[in-house]
C-alpha positions in Angstrom: 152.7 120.6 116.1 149.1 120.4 115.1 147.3 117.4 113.9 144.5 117.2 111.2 142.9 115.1 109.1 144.7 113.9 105.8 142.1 113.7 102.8 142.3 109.7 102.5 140.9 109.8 106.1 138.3 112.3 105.0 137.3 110.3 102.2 137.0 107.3 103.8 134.6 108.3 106.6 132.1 110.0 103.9 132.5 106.7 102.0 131.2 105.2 105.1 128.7 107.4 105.7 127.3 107.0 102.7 127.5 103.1 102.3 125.5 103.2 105.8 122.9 105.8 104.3 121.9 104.0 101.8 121.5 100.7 104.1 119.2 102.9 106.3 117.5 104.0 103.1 116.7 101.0 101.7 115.4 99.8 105.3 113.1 102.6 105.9 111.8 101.9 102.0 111.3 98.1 102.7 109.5 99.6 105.9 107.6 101.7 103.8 106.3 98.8 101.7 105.2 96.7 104.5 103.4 99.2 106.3 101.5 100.0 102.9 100.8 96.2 102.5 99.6 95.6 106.0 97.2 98.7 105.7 95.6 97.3 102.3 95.4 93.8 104.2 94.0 95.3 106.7 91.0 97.1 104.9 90.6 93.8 103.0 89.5 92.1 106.5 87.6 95.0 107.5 85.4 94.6 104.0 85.0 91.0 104.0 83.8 91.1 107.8 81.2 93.7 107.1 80.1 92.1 103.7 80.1 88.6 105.7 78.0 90.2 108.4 75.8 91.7 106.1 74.8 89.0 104.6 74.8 86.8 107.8 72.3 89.4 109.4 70.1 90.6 106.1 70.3 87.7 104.7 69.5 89.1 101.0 67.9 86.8 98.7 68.6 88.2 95.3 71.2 90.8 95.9 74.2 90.1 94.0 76.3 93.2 93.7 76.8 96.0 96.5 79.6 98.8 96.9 81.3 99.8 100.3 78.9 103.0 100.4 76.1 100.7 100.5 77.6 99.2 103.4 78.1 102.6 105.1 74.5 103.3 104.6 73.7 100.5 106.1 76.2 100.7 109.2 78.2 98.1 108.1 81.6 100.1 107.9 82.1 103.6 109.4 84.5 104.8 107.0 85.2 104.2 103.0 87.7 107.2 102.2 90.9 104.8 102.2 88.4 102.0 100.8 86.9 104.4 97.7 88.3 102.0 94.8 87.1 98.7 96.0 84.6 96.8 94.8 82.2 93.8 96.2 80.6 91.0 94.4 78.4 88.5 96.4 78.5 85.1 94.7 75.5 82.7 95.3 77.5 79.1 96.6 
């Protein structure tokens, strides 16, 4: 006599299969998140290193404002395609 599968059994491993789905799921998206976060942290340091080196080594006296592509002009930062929408303001102390 052949064996098979009765529906309950059926059902219950695509229940499974989908509870441990959407545990990956919402892994990889918390994954996603953190990668995205890190990346804009990331950038963040790379702009305040060149704006703090820019000022260590030019040493502007009345400059207050200046954008990334200033800073790309001036070799400060290589690259400002991820970096487009932010902005710098240089505050006198």
């Amino acid at each position: 006599m052949l064996k098979a599968f009765t529906l309950i059994e059926l059902l219950t491993v695509l229940a499974v299969i989908a509870i441990l789905l959407t545990i990956v799921t919402s892994f990889a998206v918390n994954a996603v998140h953190q990668a995205r976060a890190t990346r804009v942290a990331m950038n963040l340091r790379n702009i305040r290193a060149a704006a703090e080196s820019y000022v260590s080594v030019e040493k502007p006296p009345t400059q207050t404002n200046f954008d990334l592509n200033f800073l790309v002009s001036k070799s400060y930062l290589t690259s400002v395609q991820e970096l487009a929408h932010y902005t710098l303001c240089h505050q006198k102390r």
